[in-house]
C-alpha positions as CSV (number, residue, x, y, z in Angstrom):
1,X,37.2,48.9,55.5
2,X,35.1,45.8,55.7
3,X,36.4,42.9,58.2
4,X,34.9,39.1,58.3
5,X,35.2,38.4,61.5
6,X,35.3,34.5,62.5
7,X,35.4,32.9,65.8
8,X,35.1,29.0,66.9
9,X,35.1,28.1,70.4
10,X,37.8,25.1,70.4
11,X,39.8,23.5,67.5
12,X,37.3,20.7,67.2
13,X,35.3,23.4,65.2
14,X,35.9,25.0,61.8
15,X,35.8,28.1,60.8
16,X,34.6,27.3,57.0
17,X,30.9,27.3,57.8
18,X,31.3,31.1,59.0
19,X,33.9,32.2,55.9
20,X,31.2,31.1,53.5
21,X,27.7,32.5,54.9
22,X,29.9,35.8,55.1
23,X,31.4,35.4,51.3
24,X,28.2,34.1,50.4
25,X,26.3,37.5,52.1
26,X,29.3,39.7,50.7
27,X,28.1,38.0,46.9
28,X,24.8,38.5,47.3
29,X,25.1,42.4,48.7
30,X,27.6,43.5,46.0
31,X,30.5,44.4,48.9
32,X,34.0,42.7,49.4
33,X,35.9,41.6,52.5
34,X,38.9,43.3,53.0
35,X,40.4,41.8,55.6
36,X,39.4,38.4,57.7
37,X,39.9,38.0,61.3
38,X,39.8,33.9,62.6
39,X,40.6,33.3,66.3
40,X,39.7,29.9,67.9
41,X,39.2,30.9,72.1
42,X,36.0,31.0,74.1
43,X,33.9,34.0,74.2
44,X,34.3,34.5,78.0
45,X,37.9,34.7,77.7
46,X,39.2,38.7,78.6
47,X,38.3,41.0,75.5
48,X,42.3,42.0,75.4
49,X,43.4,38.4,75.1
50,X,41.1,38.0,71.8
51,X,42.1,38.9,68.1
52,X,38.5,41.0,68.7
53,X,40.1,42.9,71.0
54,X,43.0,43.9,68.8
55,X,40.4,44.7,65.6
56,X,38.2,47.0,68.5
57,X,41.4,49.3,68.8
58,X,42.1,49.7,65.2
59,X,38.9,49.9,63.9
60,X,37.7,53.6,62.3
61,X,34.3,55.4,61.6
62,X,32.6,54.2,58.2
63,X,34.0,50.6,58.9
64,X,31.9,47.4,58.9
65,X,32.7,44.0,60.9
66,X,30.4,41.1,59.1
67,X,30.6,38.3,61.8
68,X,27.7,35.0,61.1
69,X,25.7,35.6,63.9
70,X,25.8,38.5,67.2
71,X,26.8,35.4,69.4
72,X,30.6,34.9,68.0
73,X,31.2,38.2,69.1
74,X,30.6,37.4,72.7
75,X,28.8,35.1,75.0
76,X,27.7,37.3,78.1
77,X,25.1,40.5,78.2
78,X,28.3,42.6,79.7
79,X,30.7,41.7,76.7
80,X,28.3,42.1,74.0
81,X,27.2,45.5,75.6
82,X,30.3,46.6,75.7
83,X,31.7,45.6,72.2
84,X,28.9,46.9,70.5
85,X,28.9,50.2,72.9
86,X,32.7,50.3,71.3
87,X,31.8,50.0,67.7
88,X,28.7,52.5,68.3
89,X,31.3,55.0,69.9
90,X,33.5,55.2,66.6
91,X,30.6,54.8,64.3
92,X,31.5,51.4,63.1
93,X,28.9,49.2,61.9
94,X,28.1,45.4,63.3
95,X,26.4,43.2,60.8
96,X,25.1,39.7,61.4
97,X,23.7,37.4,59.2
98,X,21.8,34.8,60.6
99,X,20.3,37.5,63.2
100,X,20.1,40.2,60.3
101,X,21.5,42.4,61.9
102,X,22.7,46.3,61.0
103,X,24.1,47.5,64.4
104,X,25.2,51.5,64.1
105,X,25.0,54.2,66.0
106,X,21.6,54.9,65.7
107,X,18.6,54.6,68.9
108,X,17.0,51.3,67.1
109,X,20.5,49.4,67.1
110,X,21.0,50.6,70.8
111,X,17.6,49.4,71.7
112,X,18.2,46.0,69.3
113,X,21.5,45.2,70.8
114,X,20.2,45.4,74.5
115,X,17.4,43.3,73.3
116,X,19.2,40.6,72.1
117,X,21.8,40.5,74.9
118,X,19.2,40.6,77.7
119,X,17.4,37.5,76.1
120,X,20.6,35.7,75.4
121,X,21.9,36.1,79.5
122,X,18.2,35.5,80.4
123,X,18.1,32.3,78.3
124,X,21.7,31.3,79.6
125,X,20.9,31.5,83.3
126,X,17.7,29.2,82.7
127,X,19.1,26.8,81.3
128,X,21.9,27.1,84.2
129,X,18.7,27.1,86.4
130,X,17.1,24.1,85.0
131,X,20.0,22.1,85.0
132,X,20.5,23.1,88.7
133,X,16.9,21.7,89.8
134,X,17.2,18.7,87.8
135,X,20.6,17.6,89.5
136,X,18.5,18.6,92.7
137,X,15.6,16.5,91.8
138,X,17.8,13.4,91.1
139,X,20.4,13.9,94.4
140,X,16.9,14.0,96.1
141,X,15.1,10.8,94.8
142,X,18.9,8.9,96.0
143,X,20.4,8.4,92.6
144,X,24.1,9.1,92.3
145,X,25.4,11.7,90.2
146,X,28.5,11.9,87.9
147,X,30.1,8.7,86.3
148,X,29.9,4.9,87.6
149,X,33.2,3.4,89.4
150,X,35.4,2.6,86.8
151,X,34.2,4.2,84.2
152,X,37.0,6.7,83.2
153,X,38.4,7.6,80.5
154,X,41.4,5.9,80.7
155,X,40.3,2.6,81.6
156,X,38.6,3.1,78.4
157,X,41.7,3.2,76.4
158,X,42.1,-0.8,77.8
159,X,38.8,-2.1,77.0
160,X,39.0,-4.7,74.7
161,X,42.7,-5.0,75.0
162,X,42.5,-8.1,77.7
163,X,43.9,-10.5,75.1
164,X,46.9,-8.4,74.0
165,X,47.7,-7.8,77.5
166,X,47.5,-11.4,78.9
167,X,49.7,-12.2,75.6
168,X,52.3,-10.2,76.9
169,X,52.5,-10.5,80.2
170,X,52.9,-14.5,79.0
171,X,55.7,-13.2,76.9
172,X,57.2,-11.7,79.9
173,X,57.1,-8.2,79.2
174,X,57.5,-6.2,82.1
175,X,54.2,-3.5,83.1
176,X,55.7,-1.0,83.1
177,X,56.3,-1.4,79.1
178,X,52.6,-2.9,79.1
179,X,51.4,0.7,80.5
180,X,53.4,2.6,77.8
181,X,52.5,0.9,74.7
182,X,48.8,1.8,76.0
183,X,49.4,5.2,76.9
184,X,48.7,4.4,80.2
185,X,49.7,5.2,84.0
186,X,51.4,1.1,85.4
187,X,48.4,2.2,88.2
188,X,45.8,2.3,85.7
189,X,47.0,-0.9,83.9
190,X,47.0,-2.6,87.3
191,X,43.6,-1.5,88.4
192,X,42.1,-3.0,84.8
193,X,43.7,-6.1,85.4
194,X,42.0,-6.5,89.1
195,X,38.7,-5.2,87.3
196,X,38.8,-7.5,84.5
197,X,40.7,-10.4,86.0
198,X,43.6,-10.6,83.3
199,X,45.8,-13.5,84.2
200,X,49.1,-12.4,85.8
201,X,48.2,-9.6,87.9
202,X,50.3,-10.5,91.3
C-alpha cells in the first residue's frame, strides 16, 4: 500500500501545495497513491493525538508513506527518530521529495535519518539561541521589548472608526451597543475614546 501523507501546521495553510508535488512525484515514478492521509495540528503535538499516529499502527511490511518533505513528519530529533525507527521496524519505506529521500530499513537510511534529525534540532536550538542573545542585547542597551502602550489588537479593530463612534454616541446610542457592533469589550471602547479623545466620553 502506498499512503500520501499531508500535514499543515494551522488552518491558515493548505494542503494543495503537498497533494500535488506528491501526485506530481507519483506521475513521474510510474506508482499510484492509494490512500491520502491530511491532518492540520503541529508537529510537537503527542504522536497518538495525530492521524500519523493512527497510520504508524496500521501500517505493514512492503508499504510506502510519500510525505513532501521529512519535516511534516515531525518537528523534533526525538519524534522523527522515533517515527522513522517505527517504520524501519515493520520494513515500511519513508519517501520524501524535496529531501529525496528513500528511508528503509537499511544502515544508510539509519545513518541518513539521524543526520538529518540531528541538523534539524541543531539548527532549531540556534536559532532559539540567537533569538535569546538578541532580546538580551536589546534589554541591555535599555530599549523595551514587546508591543508599545496601546497598541493591541483590539484597539486595532477601532482605529479609524472615531467618526462612526462620535455619530452615534450623538445619536444617543448607549456604549454598551457601541462596543458590540465593534466586537469590542465597553472597556476597550472606553479606553479608545480617552486615547483618541472622541467627543462624549464622560
Amino acid at each position: 500500500m502506498i499512503y500520501g501523507y499531508i500535514r499543515v501546521s494551522s488552518d491558515k495553510q493548505t494542503t494543495e501545495n503537498q497533494r500535488f508535488e506528491i501526485e506530481r512525484f507519483a506521475k513521474e515514478n510510474g506508482i499510484v497513491v492509494e490512500k491520502w492521509m491530511n491532518e492540520t495540528i503541529s508537529a510537537v503535538k503527542d504522536l497518538e493525538k495525530r492521524k500519523l499516529g493512527r497510520l504508524l499502527k496500521i501500517l505493514k511490511k512492503g508499504d510506502i508513506v510519500i510525505a513532501s518533505e521529512l519535516s511534516r513528519l515531525g518537528r523534533n530529533l526525538l519524534q522523527v527518530m522515533s517515527i522513522l525507527h517505527h517504520c524501519m521496524k515493520k520494513d515500511v519505506q519513508v519517501w520524501t521529495i524535496k529531501d529525496n529521500y528513500r528511508l528503509g530499513a537499511d544502515i544508510q537510511s539509519k545513518v541518513l535519518a539521524f543526520a538529518f534529525g540531528l541538523s534539524a534540532e541543531i539548527e532549531r536550538n540556534l536559532i532559539s539561541q540567537r533569538t535569546r542573545e538578541a532580546l538580551a542585547r536589546l534589554k541591555a542597551e535599555g530599549k523595551k521589548l514587546g508591543r508599545p502602550k496601546g497598541s493591541r489588537n483590539k484597539f486595532n479593530k477601532l482605529t479609524g472608526k472615531e467618526k462612526e463612534i462620535e455619530k452615534m454616541i450623538q445619536d444617543n446610542v448607549a456604549k454598551e451597543k457601541i462596543a458590540r457592533s465593534f466586537h469590542v469589550s465597553r472597556r476597550t471602547l472606553y479606553n479608545f475614546m480617552q486615547n483618541q479623545s472622541v467627543s462624549g466620553n464622560k
